[in-house]
C-alpha positions in Angstrom: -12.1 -78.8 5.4 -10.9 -81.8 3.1 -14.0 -83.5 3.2 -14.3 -85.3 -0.5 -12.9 -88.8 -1.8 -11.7 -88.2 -5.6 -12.4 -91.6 -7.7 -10.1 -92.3 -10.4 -10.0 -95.4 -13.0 -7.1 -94.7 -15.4 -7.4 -97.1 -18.6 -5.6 -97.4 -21.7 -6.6 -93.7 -23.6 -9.0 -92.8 -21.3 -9.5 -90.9 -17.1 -12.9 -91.9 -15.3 -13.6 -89.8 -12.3 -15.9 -89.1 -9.8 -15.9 -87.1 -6.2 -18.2 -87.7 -3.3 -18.6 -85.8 0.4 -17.5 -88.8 2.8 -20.4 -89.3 5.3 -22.6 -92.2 6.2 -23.8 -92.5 3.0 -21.4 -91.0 0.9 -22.5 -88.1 -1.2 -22.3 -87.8 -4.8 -20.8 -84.4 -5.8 -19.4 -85.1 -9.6 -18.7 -87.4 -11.8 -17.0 -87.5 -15.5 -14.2 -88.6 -17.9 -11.6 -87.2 -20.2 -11.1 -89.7 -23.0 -9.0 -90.1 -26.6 -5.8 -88.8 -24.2 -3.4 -89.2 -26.9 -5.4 -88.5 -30.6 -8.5 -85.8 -29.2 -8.7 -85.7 -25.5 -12.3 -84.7 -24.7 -13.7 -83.8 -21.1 -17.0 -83.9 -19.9 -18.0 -83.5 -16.0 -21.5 -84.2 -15.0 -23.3 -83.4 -11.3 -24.6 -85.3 -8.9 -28.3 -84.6 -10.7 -26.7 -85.3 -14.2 -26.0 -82.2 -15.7 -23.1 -80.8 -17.5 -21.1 -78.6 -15.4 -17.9 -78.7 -17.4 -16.6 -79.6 -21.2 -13.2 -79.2 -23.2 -12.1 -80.6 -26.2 -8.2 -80.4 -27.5 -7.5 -79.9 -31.0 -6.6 -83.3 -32.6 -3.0 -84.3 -32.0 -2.9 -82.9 -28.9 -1.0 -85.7 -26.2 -2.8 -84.5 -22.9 -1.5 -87.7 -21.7 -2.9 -89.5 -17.9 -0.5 -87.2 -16.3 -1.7 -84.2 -18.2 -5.5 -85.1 -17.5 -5.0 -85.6 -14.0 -3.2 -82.2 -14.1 -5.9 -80.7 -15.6 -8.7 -82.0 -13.3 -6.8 -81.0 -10.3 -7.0 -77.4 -11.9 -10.4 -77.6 -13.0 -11.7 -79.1 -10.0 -10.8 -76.8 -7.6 -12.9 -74.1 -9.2 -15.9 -76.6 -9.5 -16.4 -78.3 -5.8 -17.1 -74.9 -4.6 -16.8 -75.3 -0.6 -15.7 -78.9 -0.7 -11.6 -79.9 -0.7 -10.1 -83.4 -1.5 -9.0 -84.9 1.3 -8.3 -88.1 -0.4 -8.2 -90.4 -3.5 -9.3 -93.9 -4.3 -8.0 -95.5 -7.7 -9.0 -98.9 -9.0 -6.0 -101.3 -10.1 -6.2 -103.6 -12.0 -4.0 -106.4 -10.3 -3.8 -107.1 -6.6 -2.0 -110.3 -7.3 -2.4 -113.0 -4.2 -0.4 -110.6 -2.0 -3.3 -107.8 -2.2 -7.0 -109.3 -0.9 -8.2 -106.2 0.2 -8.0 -102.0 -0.3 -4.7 -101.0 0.6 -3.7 -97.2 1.8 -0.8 -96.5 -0.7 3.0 -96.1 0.5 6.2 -96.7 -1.5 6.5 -100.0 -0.1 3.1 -100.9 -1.5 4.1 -99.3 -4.7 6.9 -101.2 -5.4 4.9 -104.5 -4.9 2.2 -103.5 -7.1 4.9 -102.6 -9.9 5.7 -106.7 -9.9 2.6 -107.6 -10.7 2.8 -105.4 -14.2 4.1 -108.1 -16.6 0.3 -109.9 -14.9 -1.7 -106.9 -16.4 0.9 -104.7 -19.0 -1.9 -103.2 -20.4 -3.4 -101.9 -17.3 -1.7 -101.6 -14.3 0.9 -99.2 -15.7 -1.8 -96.6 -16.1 -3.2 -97.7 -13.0 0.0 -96.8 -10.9 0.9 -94.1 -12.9 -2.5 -92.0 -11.8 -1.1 -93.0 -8.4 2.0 -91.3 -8.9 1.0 -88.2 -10.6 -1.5 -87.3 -7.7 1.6 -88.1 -5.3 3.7 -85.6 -7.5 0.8 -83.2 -8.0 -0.8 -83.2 -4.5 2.4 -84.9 -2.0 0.1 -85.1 1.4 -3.1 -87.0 0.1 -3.6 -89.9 1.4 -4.5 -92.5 -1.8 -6.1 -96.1 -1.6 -5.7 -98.7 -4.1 -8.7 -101.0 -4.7 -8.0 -104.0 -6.7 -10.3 -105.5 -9.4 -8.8 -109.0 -8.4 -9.5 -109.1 -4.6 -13.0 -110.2 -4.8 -12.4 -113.3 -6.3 -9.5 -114.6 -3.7 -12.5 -116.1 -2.3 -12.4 -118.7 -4.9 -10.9 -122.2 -3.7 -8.2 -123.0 -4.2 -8.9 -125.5 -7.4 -11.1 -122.7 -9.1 -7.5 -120.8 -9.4 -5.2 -123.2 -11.0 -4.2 -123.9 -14.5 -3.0 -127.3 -15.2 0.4 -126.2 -15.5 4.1 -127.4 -13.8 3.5 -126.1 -10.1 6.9 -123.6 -10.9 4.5 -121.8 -12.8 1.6 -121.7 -10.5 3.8 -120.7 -7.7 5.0 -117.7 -9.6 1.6 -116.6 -9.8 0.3 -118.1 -12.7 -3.6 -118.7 -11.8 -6.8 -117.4 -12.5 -7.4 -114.0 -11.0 -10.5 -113.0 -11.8 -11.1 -109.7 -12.9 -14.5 -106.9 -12.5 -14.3 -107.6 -9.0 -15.1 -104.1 -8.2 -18.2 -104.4 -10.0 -19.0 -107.8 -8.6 -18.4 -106.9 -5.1 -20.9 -103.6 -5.1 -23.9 -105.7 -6.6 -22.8 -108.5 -3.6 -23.1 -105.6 -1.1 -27.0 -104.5 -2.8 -28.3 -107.7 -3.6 -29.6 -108.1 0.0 -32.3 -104.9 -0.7 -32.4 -106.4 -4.7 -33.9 -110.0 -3.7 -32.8 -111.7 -0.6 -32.9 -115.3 -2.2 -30.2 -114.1 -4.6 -28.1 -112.6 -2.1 -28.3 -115.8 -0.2 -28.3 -118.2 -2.3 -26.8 -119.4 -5.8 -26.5 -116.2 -8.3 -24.5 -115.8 -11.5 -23.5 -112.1 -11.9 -22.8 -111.2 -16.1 -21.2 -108.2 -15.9 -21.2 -107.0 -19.6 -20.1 -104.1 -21.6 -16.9 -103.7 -24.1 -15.4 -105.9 -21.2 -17.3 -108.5 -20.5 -17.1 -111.3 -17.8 -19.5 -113.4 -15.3 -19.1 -114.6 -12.2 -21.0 -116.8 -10.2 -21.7 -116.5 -6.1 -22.6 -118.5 -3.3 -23.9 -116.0 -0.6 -22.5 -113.1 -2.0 -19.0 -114.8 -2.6 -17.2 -115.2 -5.4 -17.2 -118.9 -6.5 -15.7 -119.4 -10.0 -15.5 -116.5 -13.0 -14.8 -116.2 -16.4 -11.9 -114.1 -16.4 -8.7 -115.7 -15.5 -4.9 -115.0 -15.6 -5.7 -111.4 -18.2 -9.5 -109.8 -18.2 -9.0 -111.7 -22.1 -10.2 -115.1 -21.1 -13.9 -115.9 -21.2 -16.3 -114.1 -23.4 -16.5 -112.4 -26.4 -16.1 -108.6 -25.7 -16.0 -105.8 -27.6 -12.7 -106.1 -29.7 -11.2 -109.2 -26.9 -11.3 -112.1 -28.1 -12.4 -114.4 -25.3 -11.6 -117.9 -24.1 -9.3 -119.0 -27.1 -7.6 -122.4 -28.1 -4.0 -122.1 -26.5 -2.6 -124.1 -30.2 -4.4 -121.2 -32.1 -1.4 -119.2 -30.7 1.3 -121.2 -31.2 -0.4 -121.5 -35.2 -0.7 -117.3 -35.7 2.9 -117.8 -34.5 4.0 -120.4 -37.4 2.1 -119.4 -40.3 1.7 -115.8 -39.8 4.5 -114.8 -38.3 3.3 -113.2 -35.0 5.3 -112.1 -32.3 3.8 -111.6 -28.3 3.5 -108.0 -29.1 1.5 -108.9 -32.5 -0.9 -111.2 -30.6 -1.2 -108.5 -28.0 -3.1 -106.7 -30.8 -4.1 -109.0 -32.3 -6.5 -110.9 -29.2 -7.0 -107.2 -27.4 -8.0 -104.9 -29.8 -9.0 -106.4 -33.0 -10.9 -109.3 -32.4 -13.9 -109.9 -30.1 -17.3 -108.3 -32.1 -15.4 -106.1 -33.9 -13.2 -108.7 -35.3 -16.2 -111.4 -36.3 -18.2 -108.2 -37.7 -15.7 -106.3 -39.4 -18.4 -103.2 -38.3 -18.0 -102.0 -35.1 -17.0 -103.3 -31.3 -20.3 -101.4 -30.5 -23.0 -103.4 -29.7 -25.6 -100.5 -30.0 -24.4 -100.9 -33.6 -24.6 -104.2 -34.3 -28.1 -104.7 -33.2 -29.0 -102.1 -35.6 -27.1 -103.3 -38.8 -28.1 -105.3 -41.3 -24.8 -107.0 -42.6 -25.0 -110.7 -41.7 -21.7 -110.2 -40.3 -23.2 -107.8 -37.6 -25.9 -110.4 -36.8 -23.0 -113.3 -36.2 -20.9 -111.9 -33.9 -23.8 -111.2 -31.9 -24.9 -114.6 -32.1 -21.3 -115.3 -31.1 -21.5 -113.2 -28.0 -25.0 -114.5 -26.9 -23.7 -118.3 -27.7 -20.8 -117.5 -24.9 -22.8 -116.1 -22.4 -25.3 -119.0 -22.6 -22.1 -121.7 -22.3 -20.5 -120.1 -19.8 -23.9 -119.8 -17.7 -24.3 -123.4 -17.8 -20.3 -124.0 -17.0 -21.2 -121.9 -14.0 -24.0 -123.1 -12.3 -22.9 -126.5 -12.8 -19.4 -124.7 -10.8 -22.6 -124.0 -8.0 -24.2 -126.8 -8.0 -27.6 -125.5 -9.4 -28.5 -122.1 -9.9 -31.1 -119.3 -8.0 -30.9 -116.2 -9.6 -29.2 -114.1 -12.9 -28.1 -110.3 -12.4 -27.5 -108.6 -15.6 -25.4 -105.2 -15.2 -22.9 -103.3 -16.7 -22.8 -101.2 -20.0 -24.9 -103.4 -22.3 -26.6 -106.1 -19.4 -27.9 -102.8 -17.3 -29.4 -101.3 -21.2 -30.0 -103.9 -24.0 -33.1 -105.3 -23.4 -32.4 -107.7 -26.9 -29.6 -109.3 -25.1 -30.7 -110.5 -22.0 -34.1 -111.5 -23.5 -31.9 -114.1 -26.2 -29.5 -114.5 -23.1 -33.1 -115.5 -20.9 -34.8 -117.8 -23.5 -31.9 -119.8 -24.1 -31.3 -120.3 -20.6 -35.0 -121.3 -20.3 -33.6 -125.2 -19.6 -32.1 -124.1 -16.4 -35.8 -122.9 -15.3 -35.6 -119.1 -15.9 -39.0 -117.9 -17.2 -38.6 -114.6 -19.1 -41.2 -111.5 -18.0 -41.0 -110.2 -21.3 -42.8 -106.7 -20.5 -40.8 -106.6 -17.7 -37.6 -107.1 -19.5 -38.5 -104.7 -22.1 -39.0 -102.0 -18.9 -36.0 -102.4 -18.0 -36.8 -104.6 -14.7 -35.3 -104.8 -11.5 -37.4 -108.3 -11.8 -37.3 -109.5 -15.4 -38.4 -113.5 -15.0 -42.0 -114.3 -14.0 -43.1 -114.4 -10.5 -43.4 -118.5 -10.7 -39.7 -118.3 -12.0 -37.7 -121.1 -10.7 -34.5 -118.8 -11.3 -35.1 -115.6 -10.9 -33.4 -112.7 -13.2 -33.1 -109.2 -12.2 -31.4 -105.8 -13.7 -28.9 -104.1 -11.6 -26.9 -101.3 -12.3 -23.2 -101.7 -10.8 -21.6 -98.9 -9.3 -17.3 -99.3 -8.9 -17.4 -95.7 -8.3 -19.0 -95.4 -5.6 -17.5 -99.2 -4.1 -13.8 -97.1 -4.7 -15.2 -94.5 -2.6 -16.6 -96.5 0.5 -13.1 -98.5 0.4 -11.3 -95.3 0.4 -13.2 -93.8 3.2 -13.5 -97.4 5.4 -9.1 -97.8 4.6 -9.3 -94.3 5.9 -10.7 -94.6 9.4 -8.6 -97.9 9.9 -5.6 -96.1 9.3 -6.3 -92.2 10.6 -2.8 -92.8 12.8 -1.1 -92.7 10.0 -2.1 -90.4 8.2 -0.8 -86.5 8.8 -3.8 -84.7 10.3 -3.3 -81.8 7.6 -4.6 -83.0 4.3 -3.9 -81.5 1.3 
């Protein structure tokens, strides 16, 4: 029987995966990633209990490629599930555009429209789509279920999403998307057991890691985010620069010469901490070096987070509760206590020991806003979309999976 859901996130040089047994819950059965696809591609595959159940390295030079990672965890994985059989696959893309507001069971018609929205996210949703075609190619009868990092923040009203630009542009579909919406969406659907003021009330989600953004919720809905037309907007991230002066453009343009595909580079992979440090886009790294360079692009990072908290709850009209999650919010204690004390004017009282343990709860009991640690979890939000899209649509899908 076909009974697992196969989780993939394609990005730029690099395959996330993950497989769970479909049930009420959902069971986790592996996890993993193959990364450095076109210099050193490297595979690791962890179970459900966090060991290693599988590793591969390629000589250097060697372009495995999405298509020939997917390949190659087709192969490996039907040695490794033992009894278990994919009866289906869940990918995250990156742009759902205004058409796409919710998980959508794939078809060439669906396809097609989600190869429009490409010149909204070049740098994603070509790697995106193209895991969804290899597992068409590689496995033709599998049912596969697009989930969209944008659809959580279609929410937003209406104002929240528009640039002040001629309406010929907005009506092309030149607004502010939102991005991380996965992410935001699976800490919406576990607030409720978190804290049940936060899930109700007025929360600001920072979802930080080497992308970083925020978003802030009324009752679990997305309100206003940092992220906008491109996941660069907002803050400083690992080597993305962040909300940026439109006229700094159009100056790199004139006195240095830059073309769009030179400031593609330029604002996506060279700037953002690695950029102001000149070390590393690592913030693991930073913390621990003692160039002065090191110590300002952290400041720089912090400095963002703490404006674009008080642009937010002001977007809210006051503020409840602060989740931290993702990479370096779930695991750098340093951060979210400099994030904490400097939002101490909006009444968040730091637990200090509590921060330092890694929480849930890191303000004080008496905290006006309260501030908790979460860890997100798109994987397993792929997974329940994929099964959910599943049942709505079991008439069309062929009763013999593959």
């Amino acid at each position: 029987m076909a009974d697992a859901i196969l989780v993939l996130n394609a990005g730029s040089s690099s395959l996330k995966f993950s497989a769970y047994l479909r049930g009420e819950p959902l069971t986790p059965l592996l996890r993993g990633q193959l990364e450095g696809l076109f210099t050193a591609p490297r595979f690791i595959a962890r179970n459900a209990t966090g060991d290693v159940v599988g590793e591969k390295e390629w000589p250097a030079g060697t372009p495995l490629g999405h298509p020939g990672a997917i390949q190659f965890l087709f192969d490996w994985g039907h040695g490794s599930l033992g009894a278990h059989r994919i009866g289906a696959a869940g990918h995250r893309v990156g742009h759902g555009g205004r058409t796409f507001t919710r998980p959508v069971l794939m078809d060439t018609q669906v396809l097609e429209a989600l190869e429009t929205f490409v010149p909204l996210a070049p740098l994603h949703q070509p790697h995106n789509l193209g895991a969804i075609k290899t597992v068409a190619q590689l496995a033709p009868g599998l049912p596969q279920v697009a989930c969209f990092d944008t659809a959580f923040h279609r929410s937003q009203p209406a104002v929240a999403q528009t640039f002040a630009l001629p309406r010929k542009y907005t009506e092309e579909g030149v607004l502010r998307y939102g991005f991380h919406g996965l992410s935001y969406e699976y800490i919406a659907s576990i607030l409720p057991e978190v804290n049940g003021q936060a899930a109700k009330g007025r929360t600001i989600v920072a979802h930080l890691g080497s992308g970083a953004s925020m978003c802030a919720m009324r009752a679990g809905q997305s309100v206003a985010t940092t992220m906008s037309f491109t996941p660069l907007d907002g803050l400083a991230m690992g080597t993305r620069c962040g909300a940026i002066d439109p006229g700094v453009l159009l100056y790199l343009m004139d006195q240095h010469g830059l073309d769009a595909r030179g400031l593609e580079k330029l604002l996506y992979q060279q700037s953002g901490l690695l950029g102001v440090s000149g070390v590393s886009s690592d913030m693991r790294t930073l913390l621990a070096c003692p160039d002065q360079r090191a110590s300002e692009a952290v400041d720089l990072y912090v400095y963002r987070i703490g404006r674009e908290l008080g642009s937010l709850a002001a977007a809210l009209g006051g503020l409840d509760a602060v989740v931290f999650t993702g990479g370096i919010g779930e695991n750098s204690a340093e951060i979210r206590d400099r994030v904490c004390r400097d939002a101490a004017w909006l009444g968040l009282d730091l637990d200090a020991a509590a921060n330092h343990a890694g929480g849930p709860r890191i303000s004080q009991p008496e905290s006006r806003v309260s501030a908790w640690v979460v860890p997100t979890n798109e994987e397993l939000m792929i997974a329940q979309h994929t099964q959910r899209v599943l049942a709505q649509n079991a008439m069309r899908i062929p009763s013999e999976e593959a």
